[in-house]
N, C-alpha and C positions, 0 to 999 in steps of 0.2 A: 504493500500500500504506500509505503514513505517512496520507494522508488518512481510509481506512479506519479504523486504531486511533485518530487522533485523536475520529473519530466515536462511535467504542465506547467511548473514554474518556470524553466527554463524556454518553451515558447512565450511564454508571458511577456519576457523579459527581454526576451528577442522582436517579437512584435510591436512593444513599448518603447522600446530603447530606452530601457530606464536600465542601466547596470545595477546599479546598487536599490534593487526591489528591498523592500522589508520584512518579506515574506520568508525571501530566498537570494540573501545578501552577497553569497557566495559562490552561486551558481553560472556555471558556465557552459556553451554549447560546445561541444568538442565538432571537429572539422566533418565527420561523417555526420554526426546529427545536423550539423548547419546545411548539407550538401540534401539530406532526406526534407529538411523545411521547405528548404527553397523548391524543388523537386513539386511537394505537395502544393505549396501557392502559385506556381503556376502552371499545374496542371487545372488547379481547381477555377484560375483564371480562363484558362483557355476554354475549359463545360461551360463556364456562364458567358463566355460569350457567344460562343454555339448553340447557348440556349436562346439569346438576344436575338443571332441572325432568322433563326428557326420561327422564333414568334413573330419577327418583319414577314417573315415570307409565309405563314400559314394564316396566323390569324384576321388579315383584312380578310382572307377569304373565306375565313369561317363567321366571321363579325359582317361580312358584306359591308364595308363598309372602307374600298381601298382610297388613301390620301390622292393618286396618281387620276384617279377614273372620276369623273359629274357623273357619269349614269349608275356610280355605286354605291352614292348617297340615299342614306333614308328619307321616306318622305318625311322625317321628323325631322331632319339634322338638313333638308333641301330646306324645310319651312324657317327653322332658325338661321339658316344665311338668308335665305332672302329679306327677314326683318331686319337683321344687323346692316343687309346692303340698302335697305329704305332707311333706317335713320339715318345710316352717314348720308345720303342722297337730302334727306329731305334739312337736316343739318347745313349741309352747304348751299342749297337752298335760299336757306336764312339770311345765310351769310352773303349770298349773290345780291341780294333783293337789300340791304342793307348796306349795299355801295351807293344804292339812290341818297340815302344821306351825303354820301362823299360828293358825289356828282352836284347836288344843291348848294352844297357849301365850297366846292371847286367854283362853276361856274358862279354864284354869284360873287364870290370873291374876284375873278377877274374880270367881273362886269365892269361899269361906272354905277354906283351908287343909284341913279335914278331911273337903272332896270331892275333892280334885286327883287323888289317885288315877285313882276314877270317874270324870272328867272324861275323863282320858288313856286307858283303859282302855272307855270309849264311843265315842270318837273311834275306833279301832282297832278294834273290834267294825263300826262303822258302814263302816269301809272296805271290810273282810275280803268282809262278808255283803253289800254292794252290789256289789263285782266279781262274784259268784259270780252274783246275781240277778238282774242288768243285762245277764250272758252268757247267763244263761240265759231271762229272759221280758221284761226292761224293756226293752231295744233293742227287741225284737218287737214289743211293745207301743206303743213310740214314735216311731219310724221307719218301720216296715214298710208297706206300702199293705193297709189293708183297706178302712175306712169312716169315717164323718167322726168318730166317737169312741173307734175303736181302731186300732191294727194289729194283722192276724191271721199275718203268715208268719215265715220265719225266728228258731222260737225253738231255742235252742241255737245260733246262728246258721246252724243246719243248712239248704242250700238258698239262703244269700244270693247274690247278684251279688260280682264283684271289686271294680265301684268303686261306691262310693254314690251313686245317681240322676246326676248329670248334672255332679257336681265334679270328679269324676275323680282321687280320691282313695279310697285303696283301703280297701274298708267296715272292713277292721280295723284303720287308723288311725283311722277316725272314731268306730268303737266305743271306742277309747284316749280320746280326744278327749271323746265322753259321757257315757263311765263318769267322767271327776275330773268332769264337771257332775254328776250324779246324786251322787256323793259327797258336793261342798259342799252340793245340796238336801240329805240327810241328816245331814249335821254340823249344818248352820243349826238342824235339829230341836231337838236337845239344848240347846242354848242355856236356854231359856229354862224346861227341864225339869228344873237342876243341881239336886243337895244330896237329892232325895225320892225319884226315880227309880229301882225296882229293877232290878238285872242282866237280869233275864228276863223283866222286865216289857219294858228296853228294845230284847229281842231281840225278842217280839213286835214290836212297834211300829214296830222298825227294815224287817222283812220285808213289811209293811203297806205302808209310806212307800216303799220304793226297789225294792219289787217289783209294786205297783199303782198307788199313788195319783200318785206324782213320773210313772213313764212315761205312764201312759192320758190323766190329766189333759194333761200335757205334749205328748201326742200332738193336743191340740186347735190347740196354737199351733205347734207347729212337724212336725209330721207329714206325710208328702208328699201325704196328703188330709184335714187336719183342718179341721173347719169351722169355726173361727174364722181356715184359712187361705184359705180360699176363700172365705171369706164377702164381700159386696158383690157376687159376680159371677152372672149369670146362672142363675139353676136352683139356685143356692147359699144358705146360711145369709143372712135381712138381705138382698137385694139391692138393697134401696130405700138402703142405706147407702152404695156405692158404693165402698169401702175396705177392704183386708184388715185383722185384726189385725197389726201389726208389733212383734215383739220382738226386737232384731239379737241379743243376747247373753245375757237372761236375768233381766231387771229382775223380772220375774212369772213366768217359767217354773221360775228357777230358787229366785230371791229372794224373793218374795209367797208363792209355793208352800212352802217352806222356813219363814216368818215365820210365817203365817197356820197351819202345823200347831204351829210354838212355841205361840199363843196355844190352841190348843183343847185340846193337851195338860197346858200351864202352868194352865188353867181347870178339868179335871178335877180334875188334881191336889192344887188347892188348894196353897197355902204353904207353905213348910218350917217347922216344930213352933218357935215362939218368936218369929214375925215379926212383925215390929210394924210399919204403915205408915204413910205419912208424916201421911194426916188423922187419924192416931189420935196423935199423937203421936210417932213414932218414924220409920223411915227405910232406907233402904237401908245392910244391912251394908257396911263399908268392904271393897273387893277384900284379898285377904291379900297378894298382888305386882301392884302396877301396872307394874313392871319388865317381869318378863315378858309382860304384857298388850299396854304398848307396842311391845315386840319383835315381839311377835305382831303387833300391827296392821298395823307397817312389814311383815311380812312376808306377809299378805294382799294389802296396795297392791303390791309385786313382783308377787303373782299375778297381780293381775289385769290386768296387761300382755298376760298369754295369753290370759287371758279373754275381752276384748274384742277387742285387736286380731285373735286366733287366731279369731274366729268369724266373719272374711273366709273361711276355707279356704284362701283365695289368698294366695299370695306376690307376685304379678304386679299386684297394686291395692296397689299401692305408695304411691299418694295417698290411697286409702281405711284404710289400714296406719295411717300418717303421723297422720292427720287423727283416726282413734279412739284411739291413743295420747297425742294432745295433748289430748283433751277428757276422758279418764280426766283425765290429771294436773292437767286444771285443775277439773276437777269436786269431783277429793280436797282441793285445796287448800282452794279456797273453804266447800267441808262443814266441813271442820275447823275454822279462822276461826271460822263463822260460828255454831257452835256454841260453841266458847270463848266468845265474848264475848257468845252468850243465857245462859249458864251466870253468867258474869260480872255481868250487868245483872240476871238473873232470881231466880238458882241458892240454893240453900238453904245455900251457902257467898259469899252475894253480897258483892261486889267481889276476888274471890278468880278464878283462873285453871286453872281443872276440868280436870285429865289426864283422866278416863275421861270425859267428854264430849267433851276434842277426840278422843279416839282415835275415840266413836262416830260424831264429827263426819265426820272423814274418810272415815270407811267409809260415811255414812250419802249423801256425793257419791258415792262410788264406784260403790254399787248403785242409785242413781236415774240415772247415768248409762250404765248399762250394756244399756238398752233402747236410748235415742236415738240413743249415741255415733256409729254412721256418719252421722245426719242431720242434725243438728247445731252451727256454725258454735261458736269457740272461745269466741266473748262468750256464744251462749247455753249452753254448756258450763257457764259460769262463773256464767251466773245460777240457774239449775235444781239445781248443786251448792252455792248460796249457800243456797236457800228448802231442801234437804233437808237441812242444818243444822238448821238452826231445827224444823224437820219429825220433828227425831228428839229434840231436847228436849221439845219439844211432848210429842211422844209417849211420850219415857220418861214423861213426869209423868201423863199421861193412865194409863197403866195400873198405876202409883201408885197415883193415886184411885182406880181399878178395884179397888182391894187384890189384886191381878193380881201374883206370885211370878217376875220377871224377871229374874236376878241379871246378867244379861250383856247387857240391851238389844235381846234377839234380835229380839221383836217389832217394837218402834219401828223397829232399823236396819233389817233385812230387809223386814219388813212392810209399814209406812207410806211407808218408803221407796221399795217396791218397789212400790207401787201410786204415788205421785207422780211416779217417772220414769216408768213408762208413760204416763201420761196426761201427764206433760209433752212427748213428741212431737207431740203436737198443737198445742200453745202453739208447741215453738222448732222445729220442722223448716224449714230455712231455706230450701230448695226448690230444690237446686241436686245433691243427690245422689239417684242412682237405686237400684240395687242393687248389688253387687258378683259376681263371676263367676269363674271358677278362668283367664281370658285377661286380667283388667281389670275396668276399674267398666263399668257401662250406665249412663250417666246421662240417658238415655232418656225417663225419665218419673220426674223428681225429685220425691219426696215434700215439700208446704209445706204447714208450720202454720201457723193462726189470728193470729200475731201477722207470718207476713208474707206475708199476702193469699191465705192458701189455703182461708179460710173455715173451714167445723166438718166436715168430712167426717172429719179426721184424730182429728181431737178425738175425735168421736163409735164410733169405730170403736175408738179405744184405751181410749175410757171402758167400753163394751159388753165388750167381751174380756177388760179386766182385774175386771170387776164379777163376769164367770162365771165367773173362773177363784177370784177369791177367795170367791167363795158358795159357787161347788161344791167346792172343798178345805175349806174350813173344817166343810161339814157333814159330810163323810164322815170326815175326820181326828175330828170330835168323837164320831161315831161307835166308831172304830177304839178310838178312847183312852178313852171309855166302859166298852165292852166288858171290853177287858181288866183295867179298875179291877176292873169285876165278880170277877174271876178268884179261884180264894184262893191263899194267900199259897204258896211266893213266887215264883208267878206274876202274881201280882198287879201294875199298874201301878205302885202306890206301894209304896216300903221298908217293914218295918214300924218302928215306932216308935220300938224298940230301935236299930233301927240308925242313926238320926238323932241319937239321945240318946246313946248309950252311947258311953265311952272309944273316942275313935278316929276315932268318925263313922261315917259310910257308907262311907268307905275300909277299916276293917278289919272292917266287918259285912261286908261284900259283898270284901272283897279279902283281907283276911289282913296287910296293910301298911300303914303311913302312908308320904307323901311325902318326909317329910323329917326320920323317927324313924331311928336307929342300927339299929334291930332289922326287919330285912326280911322277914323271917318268921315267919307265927304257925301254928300245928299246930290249936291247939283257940281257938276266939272268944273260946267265953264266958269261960275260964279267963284270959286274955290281961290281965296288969296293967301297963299300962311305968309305966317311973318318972315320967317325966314328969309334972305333975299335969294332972290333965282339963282338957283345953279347953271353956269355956262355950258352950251353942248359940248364946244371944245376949246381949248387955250389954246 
């Protein structure tokens, strides 16, 4: 018996590393007993792992239940992703639909003072009547399966499926989900239409934008049969191309779409009464708050957390999550940067350090990254949102020259931007991600662009898609906006003259209020004298 515990002491004490146990103070393994331990651990190592492999490879198939296979989930364990894939959906959501704060307090911070009103008062109009018409024909329109340039079913959503096509996410969170996309394309509008804009010119225009031209057009790139999504494939739009259009988030669908109707409308309308541009002499009115401007901006970069990451669907691409999150935030950095310091070297305040350039800086990576961001590797994150800096300077000044009426940069950022991240997937797609899924990513058949060896097919495919979507928005939006110019007043696109010029601005021609006068309401316009003295259209 004593040689027994002796024995059991002496593993003890070899396993502990404790020499001097109290047990068994003096005990030692002699060289054959040490050779029989070792011997034993790792034998008994090598069973449990044999035992480890044995259970990977038997039990998914006795559990039904293998991690590799969708079609080997339970319908209990199918029902719990699909809820976890609607909160995060309807989650970001939230988050999309609460850049409309950012967007109200951007643009009226770069307004003048006596549109803010209108500014706030457009923004909230453009929501109202986007829910209403996005339930009732835009969904329909850009979702629904018809043909390669519309959809024909479920308007009113009357007649939809539970979940939408094959995410498994229930189509009235996805409608939640579309309608704050459809919003910001409608907000982005106003931008660049501040200060001239009638009330009811901009309800026309609004019902135009968010009830035809944002879904049908929209319906090309992301539709579950549009033919710029089918296109490269057999029988399909191009098949000599070999590539779908890809826009993960909204770089063109949402942003190009959105930019490119600013310029056709900001083109109609011609200038606000007093503006002098920069080759004539004069220059971009100064914002009346850059304060809130800024606010606004940080608070669109929050948005668009939802934006991009939430246009996974999936909760369960965890690494696809991860990975568009990190390339937004480095995308916004580098835009911001790289815009301060063109503004700095270039800028008509040069050697000086431009607040409403870096703000449009960072926004200006934000929406050029928001096509590529699943594809995308973090460096080329950072270089694509470095060139869309530059890209939005560029372009403020370009449309400058143009004598082009842009008080908030709508075109440049949204626009130019949103055609540069498109077609940057073709430059940086680093060839390592596939698609994502509501179980995981497929990284199956990872999309590579031209800079790492995946040649021009990528290129080519996102030059084509974004060339028709911004030719064909921009003529039918110049149409739209046309038209209703024709209108008379004050139906008409443009305020009349009075209300640009006169005490108040456009705020108390069209509203009855200023932003930030004592006296909240007015009865009769024209009678309306505050103390204040007039504010000047322009110095």
């Amino acid at each position: 018996m004593r040689a027994r515990h002796l024995g059991f002491f002496r593993v003890l004490s070899c396993l502990t590393g404790n020499k001097e146990n109290v047990l068994a103070p003096a005990i030692q393994l002699t060289r054959s007993e040490k050779w029989k331990l070792g011997t034993t651990i790792f034998l008994g190592k090598m069973i449990g792992l044999g035992l480890v492999f044995l259970a990977m490879i038997f039990l998914p198939g006795i559990l039904g239940t293998p991690a590799h296979a969708q079609t080997g989930y339970t319908e209990h364990e199918t029902a719990m992703v699909n809820s976890i894939n609607t909160v995060w959906t309807l989650v970001a959501a939230f988050l999309v639909f609460g850049m409309q704060a950012g967007f109200v307090m951007l643009e009226a911070g770069f307004a003048r003072k006596r549109e803010t009103v209108n500014v706030l008062m457009e923004c909230i109009l453009d929501t109202c009547l986007c829910g209403i018409l996005f339930w009732a024909i835009g969904y329909a329109f850009m979702f629904s399966h018809g043909n390669g340039f519309i959809g024909t079913h479920w308007f009113f959503l009357s007649g939809a499926p539970d979940t939408y096509e094959a995410t498994g996410v229930p189509l009235l969170a996805h409608w939640i989900f579309q309608f704050a996309f459809a919003d910001t394309c409608s907000t982005i509008t106003s931008g660049a239409m501040i200060g001239r804009t009638s009330f009811r010119g901009d309800i026309l225009y609004s019902i135009g934008v968010t009830g035809f031209i944002y879904p049908i057009i929209g319906h090309w790139a992301w539709g579950p049969d549009g033919f710029l999504v089918t296109m490269g494939s057999a029988g399909n739009f191009l098949p000599s191309v070999g590539q779908p259009f890809r826009d993960f988030a909204g770089s063109t669908v949402v942003h190009t779409i959105g930019g490119v109707i600013s310029l056709a409308g900001a083109m109609v309308l011609g200038p606000r009464l007093g503006r002098v541009f920069a080759r004539d002499g004069g220059g971009m009115p100064a914002p009346h708050n850059l304060t809130v401007a800024a606010v606004g901006g940080f608070l669109l970069w929050f948005g668009w957390y939802g934006f991009n990451p939430g246009s996974t669907l999936s909760a369960l691409d965890a690494q696809g999550i991860g990975r568009v999150a990190a390339n937004t935030t480095l995308a916004a950095c580098t835009g911001g940067l790289a815009a301060m310091m063109a503004a700095y070297w270039w800028g008509a305040t040069k050697g000086k350090f431009d607040l409403a350039f870096s703000i449009n800086g960072f926004l200006a990576g934000l929406v050029a990254i928001t096509c590529p961001c699943y594809w995308v590797s973090p460096l080329g994150a950072m270089l694509l949102g470095a060139i869309a800096g530059f890209v939005v300077y560029a372009g403020a000044w370009l449309i400058e020259w143009w004598r082009i009426d842009d008080p908030v940069g709508a075109v440049a950022v949204h626009g130019f931007c949103g055609i540069w991240g498109t077609i940057s997937l073709g430059f940086f797609a680093c060839g390592k991600y596939g698609a994502t899924g509501p179980f995981g990513a497929d990284n199956s058949a990872p999309v590579t662009g031209l800079f790492y060896g995946g040649g021009m097919g990528v290129l080519k495919a996102q030059f084509i898609g974004s060339a028709i979507i911004t030719i064909g928005t921009f003529a039918v939006a110049f149409i739209l906006m046309w038209v209703i110019r024709q209108l008379p007043a004050p139906w008409n696109l443009r305020v009349e003259a009075k209300g640009e010029t006169g005490t108040g601005g456009i705020d108390v021609f069209e509203h009855g209020t200023e932003a930030y006068s004592d006296q909240h309401a007015v009865v009769n316009v024209p009678e309306y004298h505050p103390q204040p003295k007039e504010q000047p259209v322009f110095s």
